[in-house]
mmCIF file of the N, C-alpha and C atoms, coordinates in Angstrom:
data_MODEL
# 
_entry.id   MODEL 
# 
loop_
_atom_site.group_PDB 
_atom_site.id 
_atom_site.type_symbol 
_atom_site.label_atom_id 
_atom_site.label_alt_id 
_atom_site.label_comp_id 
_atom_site.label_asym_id 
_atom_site.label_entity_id 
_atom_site.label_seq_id 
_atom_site.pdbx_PDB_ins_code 
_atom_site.Cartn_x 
_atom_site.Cartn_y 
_atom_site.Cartn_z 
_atom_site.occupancy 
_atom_site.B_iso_or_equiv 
_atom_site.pdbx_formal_charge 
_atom_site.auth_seq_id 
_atom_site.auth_comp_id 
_atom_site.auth_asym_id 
_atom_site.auth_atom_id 
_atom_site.pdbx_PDB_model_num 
ATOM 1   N N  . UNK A 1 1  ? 130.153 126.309 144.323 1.00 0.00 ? 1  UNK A N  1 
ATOM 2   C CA . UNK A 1 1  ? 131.169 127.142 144.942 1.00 0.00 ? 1  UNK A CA 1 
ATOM 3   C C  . UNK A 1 1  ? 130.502 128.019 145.983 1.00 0.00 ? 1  UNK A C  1 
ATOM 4   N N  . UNK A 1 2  ? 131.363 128.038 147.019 1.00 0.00 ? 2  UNK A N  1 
ATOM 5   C CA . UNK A 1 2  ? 130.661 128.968 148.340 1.00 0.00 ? 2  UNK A CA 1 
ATOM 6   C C  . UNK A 1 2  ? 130.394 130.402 148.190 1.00 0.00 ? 2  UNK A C  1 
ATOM 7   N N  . UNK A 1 3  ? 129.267 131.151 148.521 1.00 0.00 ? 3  UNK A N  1 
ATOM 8   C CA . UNK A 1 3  ? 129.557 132.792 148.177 1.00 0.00 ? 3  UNK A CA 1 
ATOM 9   C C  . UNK A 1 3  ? 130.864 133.164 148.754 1.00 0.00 ? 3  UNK A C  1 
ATOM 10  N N  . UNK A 1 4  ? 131.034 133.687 147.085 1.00 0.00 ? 4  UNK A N  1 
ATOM 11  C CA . UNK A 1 4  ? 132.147 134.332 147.398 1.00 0.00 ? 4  UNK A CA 1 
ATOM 12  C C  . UNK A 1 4  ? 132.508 135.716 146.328 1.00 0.00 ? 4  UNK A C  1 
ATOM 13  N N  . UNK A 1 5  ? 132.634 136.575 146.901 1.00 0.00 ? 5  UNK A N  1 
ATOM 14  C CA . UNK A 1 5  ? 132.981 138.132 146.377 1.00 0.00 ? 5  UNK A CA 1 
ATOM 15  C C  . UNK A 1 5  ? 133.881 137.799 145.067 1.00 0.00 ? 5  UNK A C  1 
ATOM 16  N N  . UNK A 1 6  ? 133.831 138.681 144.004 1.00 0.00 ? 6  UNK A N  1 
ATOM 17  C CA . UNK A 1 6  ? 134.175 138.573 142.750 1.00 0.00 ? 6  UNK A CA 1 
ATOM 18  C C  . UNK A 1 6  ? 135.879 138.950 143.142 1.00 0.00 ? 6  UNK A C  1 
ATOM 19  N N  . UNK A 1 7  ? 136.125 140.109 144.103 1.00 0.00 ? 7  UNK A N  1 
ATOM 20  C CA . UNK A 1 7  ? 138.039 140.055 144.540 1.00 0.00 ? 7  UNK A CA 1 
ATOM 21  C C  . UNK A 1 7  ? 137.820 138.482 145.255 1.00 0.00 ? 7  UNK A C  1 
ATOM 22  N N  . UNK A 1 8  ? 137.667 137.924 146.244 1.00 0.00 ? 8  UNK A N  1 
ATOM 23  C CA . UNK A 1 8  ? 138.250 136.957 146.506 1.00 0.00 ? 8  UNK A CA 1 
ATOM 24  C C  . UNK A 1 8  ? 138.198 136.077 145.288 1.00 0.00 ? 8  UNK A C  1 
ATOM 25  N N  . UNK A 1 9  ? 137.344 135.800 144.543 1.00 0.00 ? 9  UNK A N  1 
ATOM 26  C CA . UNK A 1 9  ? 137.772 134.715 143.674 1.00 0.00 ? 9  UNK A CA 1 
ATOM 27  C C  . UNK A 1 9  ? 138.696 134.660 142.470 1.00 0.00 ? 9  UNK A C  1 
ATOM 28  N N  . UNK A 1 10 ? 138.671 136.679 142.291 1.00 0.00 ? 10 UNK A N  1 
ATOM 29  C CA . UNK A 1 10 ? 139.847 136.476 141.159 1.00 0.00 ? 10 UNK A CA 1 
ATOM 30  C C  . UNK A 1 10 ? 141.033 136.263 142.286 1.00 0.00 ? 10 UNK A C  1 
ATOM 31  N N  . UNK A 1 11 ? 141.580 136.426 143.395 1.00 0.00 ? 11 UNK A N  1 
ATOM 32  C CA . UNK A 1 11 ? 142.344 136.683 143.918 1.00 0.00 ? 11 UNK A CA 1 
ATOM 33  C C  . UNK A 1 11 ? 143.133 135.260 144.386 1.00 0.00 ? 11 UNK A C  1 
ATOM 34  N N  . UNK A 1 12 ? 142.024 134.173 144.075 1.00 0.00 ? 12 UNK A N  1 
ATOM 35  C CA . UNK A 1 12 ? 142.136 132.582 144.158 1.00 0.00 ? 12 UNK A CA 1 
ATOM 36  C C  . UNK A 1 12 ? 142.917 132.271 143.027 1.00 0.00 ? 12 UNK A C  1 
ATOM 37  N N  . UNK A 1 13 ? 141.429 132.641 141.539 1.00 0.00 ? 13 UNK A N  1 
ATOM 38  C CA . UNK A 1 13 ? 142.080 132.509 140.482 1.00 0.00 ? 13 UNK A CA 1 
ATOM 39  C C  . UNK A 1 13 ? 143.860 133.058 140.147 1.00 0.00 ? 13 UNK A C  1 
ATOM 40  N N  . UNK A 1 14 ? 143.709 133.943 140.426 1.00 0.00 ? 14 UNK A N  1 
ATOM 41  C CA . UNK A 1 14 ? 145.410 134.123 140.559 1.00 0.00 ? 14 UNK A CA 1 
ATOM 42  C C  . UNK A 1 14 ? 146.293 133.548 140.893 1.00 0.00 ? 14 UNK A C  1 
ATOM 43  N N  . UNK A 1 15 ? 145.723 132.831 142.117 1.00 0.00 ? 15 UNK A N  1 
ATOM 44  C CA . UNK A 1 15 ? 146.860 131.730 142.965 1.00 0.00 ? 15 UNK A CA 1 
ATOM 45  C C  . UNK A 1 15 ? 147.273 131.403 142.206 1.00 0.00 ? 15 UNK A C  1 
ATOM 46  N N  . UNK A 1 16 ? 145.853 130.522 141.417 1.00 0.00 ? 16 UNK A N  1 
ATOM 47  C CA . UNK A 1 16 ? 145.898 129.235 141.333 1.00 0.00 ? 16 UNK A CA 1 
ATOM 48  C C  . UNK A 1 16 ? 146.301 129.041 139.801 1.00 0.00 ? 16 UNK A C  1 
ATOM 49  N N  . UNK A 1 17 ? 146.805 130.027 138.645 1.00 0.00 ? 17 UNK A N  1 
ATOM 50  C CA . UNK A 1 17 ? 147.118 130.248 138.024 1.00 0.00 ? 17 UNK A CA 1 
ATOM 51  C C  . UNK A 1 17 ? 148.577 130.399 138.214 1.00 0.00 ? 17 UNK A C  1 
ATOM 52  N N  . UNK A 1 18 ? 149.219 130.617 139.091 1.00 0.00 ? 18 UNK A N  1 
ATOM 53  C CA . UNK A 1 18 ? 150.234 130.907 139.728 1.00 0.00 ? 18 UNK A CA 1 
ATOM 54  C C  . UNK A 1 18 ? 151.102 129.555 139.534 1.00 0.00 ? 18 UNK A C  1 
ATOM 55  N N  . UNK A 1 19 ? 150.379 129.054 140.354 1.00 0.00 ? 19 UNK A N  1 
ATOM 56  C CA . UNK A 1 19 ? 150.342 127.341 140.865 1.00 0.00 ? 19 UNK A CA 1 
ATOM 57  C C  . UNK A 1 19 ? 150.732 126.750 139.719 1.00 0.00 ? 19 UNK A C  1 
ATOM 58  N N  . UNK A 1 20 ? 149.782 126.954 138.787 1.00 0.00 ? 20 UNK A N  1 
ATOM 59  C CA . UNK A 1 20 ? 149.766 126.184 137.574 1.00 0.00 ? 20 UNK A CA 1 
ATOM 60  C C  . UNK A 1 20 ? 151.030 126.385 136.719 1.00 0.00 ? 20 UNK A C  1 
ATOM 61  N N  . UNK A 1 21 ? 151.391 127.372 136.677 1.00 0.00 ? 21 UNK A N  1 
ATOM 62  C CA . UNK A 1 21 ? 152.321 128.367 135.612 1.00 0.00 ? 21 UNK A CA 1 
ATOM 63  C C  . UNK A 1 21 ? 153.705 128.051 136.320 1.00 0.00 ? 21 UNK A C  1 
ATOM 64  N N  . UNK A 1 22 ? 154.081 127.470 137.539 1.00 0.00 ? 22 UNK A N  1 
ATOM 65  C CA . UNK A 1 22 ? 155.636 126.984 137.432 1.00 0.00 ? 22 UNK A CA 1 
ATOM 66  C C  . UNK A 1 22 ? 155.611 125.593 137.574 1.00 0.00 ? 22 UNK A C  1 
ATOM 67  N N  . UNK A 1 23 ? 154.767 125.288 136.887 1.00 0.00 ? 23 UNK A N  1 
ATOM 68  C CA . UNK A 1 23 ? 154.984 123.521 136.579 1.00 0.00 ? 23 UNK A CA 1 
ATOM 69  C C  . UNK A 1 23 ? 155.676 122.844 137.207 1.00 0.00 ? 23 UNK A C  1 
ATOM 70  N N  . UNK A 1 24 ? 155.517 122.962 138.991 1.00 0.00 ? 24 UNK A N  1 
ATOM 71  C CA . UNK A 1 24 ? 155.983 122.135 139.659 1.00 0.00 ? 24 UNK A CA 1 
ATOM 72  C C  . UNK A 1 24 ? 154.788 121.390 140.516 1.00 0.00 ? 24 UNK A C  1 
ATOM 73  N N  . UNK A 1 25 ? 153.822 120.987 139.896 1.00 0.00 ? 25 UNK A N  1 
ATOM 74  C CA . UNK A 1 25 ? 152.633 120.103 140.404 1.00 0.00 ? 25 UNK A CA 1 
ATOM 75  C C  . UNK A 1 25 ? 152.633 118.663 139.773 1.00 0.00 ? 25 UNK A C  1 
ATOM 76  N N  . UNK A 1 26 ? 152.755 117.336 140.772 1.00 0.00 ? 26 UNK A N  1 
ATOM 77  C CA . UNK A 1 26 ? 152.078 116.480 139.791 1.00 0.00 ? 26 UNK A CA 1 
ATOM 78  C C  . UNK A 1 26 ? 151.052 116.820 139.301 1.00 0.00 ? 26 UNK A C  1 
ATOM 79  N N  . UNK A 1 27 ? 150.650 116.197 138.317 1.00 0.00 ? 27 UNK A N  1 
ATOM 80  C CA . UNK A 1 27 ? 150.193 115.666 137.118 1.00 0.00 ? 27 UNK A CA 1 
ATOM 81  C C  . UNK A 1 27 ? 148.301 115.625 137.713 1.00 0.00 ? 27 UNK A C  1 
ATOM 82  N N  . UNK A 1 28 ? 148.272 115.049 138.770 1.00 0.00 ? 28 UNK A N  1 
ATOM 83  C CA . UNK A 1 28 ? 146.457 114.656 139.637 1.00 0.00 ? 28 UNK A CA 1 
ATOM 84  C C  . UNK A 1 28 ? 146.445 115.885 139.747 1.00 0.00 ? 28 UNK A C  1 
ATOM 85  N N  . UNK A 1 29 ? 146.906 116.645 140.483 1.00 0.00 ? 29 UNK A N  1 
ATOM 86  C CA . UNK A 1 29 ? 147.115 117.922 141.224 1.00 0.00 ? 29 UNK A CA 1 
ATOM 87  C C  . UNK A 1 29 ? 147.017 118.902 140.532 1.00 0.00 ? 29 UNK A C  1 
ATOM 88  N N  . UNK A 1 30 ? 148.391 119.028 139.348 1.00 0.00 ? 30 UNK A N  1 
ATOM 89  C CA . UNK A 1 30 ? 147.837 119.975 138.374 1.00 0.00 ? 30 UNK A CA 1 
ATOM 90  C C  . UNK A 1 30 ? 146.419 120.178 137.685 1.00 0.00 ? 30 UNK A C  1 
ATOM 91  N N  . UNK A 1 31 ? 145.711 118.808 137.569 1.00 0.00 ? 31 UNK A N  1 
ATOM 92  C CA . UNK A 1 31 ? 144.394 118.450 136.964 1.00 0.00 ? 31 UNK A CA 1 
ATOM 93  C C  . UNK A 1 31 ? 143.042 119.530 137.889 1.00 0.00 ? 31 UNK A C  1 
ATOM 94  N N  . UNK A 1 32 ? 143.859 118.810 139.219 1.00 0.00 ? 32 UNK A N  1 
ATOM 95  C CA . UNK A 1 32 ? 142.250 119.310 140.320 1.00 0.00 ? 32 UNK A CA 1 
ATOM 96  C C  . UNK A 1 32 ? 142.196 120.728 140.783 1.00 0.00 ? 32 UNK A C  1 
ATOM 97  N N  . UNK A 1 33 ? 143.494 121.386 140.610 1.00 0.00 ? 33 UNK A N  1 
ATOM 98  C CA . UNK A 1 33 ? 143.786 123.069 140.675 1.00 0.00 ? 33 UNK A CA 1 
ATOM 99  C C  . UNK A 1 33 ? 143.325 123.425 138.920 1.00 0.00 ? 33 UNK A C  1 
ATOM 100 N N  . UNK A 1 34 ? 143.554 123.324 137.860 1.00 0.00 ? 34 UNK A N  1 
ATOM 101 C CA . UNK A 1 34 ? 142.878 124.057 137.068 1.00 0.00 ? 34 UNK A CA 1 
ATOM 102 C C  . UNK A 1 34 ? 141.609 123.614 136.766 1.00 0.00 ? 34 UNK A C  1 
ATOM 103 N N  . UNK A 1 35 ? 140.711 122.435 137.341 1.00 0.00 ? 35 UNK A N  1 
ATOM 104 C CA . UNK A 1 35 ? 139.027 122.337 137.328 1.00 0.00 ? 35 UNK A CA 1 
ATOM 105 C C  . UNK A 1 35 ? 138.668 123.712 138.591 1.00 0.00 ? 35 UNK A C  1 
ATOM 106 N N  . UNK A 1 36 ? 139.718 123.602 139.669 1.00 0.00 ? 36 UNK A N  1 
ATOM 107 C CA . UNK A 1 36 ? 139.577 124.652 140.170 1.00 0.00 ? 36 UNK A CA 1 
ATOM 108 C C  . UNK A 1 36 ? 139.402 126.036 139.681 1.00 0.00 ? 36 UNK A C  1 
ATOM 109 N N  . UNK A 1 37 ? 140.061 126.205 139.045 1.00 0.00 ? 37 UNK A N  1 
ATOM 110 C CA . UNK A 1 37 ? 140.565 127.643 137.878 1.00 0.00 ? 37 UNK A CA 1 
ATOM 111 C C  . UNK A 1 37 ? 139.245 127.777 137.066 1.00 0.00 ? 37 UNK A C  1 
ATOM 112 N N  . UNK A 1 38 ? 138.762 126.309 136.752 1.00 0.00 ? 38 UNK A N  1 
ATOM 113 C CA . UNK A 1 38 ? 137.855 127.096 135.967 1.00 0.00 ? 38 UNK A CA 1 
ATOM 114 C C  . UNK A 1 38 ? 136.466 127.126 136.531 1.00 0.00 ? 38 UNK A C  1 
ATOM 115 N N  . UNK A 1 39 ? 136.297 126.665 137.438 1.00 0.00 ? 39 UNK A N  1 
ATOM 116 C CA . UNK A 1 39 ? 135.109 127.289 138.426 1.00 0.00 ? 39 UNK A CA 1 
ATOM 117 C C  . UNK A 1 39 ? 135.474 128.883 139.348 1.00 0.00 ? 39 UNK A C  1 
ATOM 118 N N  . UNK A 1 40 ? 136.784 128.708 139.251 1.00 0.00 ? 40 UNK A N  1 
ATOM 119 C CA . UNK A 1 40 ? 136.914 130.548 140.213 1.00 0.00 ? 40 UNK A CA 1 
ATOM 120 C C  . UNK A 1 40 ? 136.117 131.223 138.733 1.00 0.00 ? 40 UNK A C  1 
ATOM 121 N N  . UNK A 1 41 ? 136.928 131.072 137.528 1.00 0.00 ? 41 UNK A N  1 
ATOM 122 C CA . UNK A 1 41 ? 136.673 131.756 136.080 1.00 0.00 ? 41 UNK A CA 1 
ATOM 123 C C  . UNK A 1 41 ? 135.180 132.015 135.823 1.00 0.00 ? 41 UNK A C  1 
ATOM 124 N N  . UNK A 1 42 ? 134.290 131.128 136.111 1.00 0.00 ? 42 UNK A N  1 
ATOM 125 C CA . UNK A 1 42 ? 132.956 131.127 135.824 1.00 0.00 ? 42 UNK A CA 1 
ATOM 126 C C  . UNK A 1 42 ? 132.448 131.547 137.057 1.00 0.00 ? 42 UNK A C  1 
ATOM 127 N N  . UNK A 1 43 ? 132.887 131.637 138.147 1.00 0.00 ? 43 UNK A N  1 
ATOM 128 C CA . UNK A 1 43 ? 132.025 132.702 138.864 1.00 0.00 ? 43 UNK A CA 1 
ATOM 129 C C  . UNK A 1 43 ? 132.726 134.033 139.127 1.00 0.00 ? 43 UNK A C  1 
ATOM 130 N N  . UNK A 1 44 ? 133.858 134.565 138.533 1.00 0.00 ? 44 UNK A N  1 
ATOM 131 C CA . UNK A 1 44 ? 134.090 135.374 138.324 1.00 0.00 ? 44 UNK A CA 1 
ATOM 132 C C  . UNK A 1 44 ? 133.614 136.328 136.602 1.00 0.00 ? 44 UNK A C  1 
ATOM 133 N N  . UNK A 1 45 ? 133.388 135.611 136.221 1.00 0.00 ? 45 UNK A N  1 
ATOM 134 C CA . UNK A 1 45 ? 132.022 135.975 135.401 1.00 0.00 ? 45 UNK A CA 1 
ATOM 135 C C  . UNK A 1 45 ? 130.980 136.591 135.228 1.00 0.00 ? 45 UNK A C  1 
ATOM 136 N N  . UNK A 1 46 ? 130.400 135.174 136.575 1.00 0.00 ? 46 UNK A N  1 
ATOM 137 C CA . UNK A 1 46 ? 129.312 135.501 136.654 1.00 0.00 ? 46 UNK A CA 1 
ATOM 138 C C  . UNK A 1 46 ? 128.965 136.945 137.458 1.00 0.00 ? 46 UNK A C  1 
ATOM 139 N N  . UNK A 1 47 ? 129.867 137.018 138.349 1.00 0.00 ? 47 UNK A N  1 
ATOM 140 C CA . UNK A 1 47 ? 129.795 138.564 139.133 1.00 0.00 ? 47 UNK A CA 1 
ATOM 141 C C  . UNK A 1 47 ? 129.988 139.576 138.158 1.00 0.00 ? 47 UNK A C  1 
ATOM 142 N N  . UNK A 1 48 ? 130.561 139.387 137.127 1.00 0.00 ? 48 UNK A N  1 
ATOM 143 C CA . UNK A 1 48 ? 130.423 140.586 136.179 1.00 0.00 ? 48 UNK A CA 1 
ATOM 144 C C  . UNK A 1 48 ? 129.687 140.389 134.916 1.00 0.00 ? 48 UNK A C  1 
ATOM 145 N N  . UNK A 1 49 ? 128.651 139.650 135.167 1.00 0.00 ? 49 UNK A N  1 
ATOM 146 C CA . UNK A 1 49 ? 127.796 139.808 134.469 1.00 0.00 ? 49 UNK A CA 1 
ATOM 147 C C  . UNK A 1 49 ? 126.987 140.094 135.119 1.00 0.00 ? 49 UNK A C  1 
ATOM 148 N N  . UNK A 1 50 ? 126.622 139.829 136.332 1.00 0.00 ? 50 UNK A N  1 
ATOM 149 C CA . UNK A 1 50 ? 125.898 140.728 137.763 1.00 0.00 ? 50 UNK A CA 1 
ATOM 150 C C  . UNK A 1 50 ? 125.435 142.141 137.606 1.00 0.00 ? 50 UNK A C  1 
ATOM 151 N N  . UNK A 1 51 ? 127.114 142.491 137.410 1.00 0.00 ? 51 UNK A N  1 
ATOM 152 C CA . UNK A 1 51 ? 127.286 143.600 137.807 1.00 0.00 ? 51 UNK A CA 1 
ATOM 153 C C  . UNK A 1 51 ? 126.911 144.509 136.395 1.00 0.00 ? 51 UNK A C  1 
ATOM 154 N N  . UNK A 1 52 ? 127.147 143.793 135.283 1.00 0.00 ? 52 UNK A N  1 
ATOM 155 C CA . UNK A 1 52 ? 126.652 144.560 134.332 1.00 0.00 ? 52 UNK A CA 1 
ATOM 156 C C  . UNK A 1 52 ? 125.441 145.080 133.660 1.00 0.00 ? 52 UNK A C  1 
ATOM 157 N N  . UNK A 1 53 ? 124.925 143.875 134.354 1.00 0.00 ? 53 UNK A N  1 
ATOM 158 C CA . UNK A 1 53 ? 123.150 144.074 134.542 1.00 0.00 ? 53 UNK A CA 1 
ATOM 159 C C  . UNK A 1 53 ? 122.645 144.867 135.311 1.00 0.00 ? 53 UNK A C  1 
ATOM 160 N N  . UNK A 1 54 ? 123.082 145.351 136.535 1.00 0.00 ? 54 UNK A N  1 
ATOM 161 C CA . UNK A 1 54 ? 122.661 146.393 137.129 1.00 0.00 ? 54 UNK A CA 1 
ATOM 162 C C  . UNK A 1 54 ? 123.106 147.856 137.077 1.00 0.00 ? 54 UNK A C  1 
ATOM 163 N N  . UNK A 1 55 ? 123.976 147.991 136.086 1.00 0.00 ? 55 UNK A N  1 
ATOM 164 C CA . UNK A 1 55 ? 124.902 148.893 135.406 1.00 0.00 ? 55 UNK A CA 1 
ATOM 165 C C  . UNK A 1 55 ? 123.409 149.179 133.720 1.00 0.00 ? 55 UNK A C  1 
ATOM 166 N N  . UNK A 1 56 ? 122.799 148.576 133.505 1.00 0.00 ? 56 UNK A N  1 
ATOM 167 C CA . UNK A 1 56 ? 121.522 148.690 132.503 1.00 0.00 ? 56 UNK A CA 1 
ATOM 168 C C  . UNK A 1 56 ? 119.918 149.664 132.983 1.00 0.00 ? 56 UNK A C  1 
ATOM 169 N N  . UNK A 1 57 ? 119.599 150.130 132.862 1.00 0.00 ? 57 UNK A N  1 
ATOM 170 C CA . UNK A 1 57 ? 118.134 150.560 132.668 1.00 0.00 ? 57 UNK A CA 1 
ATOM 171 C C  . UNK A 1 57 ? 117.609 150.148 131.755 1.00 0.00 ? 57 UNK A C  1 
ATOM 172 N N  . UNK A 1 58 ? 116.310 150.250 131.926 1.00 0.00 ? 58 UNK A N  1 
ATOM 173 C CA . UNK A 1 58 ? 115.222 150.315 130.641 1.00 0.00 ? 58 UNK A CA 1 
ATOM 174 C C  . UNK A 1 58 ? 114.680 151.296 130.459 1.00 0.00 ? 58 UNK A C  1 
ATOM 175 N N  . UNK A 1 59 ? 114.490 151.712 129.198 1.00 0.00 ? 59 UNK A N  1 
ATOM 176 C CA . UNK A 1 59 ? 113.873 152.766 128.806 1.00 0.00 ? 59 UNK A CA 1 
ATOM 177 C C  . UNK A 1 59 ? 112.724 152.590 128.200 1.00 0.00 ? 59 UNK A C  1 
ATOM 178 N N  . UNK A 1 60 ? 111.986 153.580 127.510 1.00 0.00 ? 60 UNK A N  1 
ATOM 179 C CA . UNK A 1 60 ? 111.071 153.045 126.502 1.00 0.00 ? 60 UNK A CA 1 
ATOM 180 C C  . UNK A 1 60 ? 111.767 153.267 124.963 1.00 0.00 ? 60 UNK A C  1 
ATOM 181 N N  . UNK A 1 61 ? 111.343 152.604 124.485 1.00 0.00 ? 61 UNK A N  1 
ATOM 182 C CA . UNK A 1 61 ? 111.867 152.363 123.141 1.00 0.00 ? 61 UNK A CA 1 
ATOM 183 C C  . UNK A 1 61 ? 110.403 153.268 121.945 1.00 0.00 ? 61 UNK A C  1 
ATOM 184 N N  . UNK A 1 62 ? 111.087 153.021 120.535 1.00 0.00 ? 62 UNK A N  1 
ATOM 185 C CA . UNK A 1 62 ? 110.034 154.118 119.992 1.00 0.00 ? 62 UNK A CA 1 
ATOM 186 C C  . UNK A 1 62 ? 109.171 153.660 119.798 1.00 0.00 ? 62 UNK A C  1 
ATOM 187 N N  . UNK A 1 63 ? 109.322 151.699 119.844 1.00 0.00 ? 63 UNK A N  1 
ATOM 188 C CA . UNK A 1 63 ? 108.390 150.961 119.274 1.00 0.00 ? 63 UNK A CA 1 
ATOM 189 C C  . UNK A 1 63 ? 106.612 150.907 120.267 1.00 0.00 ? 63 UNK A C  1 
ATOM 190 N N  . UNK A 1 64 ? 107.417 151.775 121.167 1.00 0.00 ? 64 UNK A N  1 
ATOM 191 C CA . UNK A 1 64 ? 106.257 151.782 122.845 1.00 0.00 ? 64 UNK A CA 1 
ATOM 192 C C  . UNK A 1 64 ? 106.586 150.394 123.890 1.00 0.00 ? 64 UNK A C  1 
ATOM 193 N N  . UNK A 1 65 ? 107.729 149.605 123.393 1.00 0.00 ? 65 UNK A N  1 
ATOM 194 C CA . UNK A 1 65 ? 108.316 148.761 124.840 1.00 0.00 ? 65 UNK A CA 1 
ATOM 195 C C  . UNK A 1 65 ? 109.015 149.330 125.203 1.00 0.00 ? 65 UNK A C  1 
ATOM 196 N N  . UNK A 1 66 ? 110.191 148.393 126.056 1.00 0.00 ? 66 UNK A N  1 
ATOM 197 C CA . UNK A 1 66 ? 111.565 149.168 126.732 1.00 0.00 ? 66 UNK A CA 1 
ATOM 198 C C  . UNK A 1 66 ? 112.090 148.483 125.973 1.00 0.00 ? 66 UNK A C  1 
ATOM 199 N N  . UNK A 1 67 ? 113.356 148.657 125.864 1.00 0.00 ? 67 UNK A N  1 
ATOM 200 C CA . UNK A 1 67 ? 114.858 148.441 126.495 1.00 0.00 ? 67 UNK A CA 1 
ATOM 201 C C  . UNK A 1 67 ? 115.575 148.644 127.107 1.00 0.00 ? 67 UNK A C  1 
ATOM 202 N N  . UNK A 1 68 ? 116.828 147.826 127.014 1.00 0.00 ? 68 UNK A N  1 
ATOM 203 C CA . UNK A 1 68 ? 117.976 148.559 127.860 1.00 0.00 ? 68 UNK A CA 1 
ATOM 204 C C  . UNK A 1 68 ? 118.964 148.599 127.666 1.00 0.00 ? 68 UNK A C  1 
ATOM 205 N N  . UNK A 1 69 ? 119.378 149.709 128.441 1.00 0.00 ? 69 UNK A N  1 
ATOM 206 C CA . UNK A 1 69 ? 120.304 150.714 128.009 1.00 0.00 ? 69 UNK A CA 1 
ATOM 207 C C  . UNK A 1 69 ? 121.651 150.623 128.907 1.00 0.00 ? 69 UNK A C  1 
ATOM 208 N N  . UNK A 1 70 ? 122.835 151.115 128.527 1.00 0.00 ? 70 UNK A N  1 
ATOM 209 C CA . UNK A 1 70 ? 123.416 151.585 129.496 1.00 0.00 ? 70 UNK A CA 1 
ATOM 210 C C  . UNK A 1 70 ? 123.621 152.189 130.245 1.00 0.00 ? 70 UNK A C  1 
ATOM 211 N N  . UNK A 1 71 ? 123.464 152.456 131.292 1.00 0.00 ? 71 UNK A N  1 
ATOM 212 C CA . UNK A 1 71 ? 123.194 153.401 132.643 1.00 0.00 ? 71 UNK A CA 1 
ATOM 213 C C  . UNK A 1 71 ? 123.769 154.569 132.670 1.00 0.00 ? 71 UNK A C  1 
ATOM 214 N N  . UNK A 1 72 ? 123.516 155.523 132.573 1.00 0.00 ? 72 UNK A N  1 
ATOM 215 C CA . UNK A 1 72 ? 124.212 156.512 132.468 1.00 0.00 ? 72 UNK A CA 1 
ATOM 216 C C  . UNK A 1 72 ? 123.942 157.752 133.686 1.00 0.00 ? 72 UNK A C  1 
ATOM 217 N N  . UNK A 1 73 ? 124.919 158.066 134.487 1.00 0.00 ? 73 UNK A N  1 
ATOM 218 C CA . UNK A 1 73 ? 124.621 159.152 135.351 1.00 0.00 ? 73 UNK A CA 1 
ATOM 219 C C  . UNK A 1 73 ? 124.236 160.641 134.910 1.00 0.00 ? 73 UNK A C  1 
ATOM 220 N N  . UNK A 1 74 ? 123.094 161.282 135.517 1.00 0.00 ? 74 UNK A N  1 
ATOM 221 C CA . UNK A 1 74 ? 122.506 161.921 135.354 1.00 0.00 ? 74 UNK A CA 1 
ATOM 222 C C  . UNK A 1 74 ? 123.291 163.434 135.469 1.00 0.00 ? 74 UNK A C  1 
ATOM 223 N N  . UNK A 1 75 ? 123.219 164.434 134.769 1.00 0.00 ? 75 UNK A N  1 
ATOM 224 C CA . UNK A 1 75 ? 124.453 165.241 135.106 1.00 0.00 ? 75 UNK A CA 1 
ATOM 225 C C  . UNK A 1 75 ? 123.490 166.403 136.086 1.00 0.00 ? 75 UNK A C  1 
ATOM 226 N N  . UNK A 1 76 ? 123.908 166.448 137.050 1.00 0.00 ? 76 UNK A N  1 
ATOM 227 C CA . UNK A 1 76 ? 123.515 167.650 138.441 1.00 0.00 ? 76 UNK A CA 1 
ATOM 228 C C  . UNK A 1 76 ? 124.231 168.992 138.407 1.00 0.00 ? 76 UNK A C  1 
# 
């Protein structure tokens, strides 16, 4: 799938859910719009799993490694 921003692809996925949901598609068609659906789905995912990873720090842990944590803003 081409880069593409996590709004445009839910914004596909929507269509194309759309599409799907008044069951006026043949039958091929209906098939090749929800393989569609589920590639928007998995890279809409994947952007938020992106995004949730950079939403993490590491810290040190007690054991003397890191982990990570959830990010938390620092209060000023």
């Amino acid at each position: 799938m081409e880069e593409t921003s996590f709004e445009q692809a839910f914004a596909q996925l929507e269509e194309t859910v759309q599409s799907l949901e008044s069951g006026n598609l043949p039958l091929e068609e209906a098939m090749a719009l929800f393989e569609r659906g589920v590639k928007l789905a998995a890279a809409c995912n994947s952007c938020l799993d992106a995004a949730e990873l950079r939403l993490k720090q590491l810290v040190p842990s007690l054991d003397g490694g890191f982990e990570a944590e959830p990010w938390q803003p620092k209060d000023t």
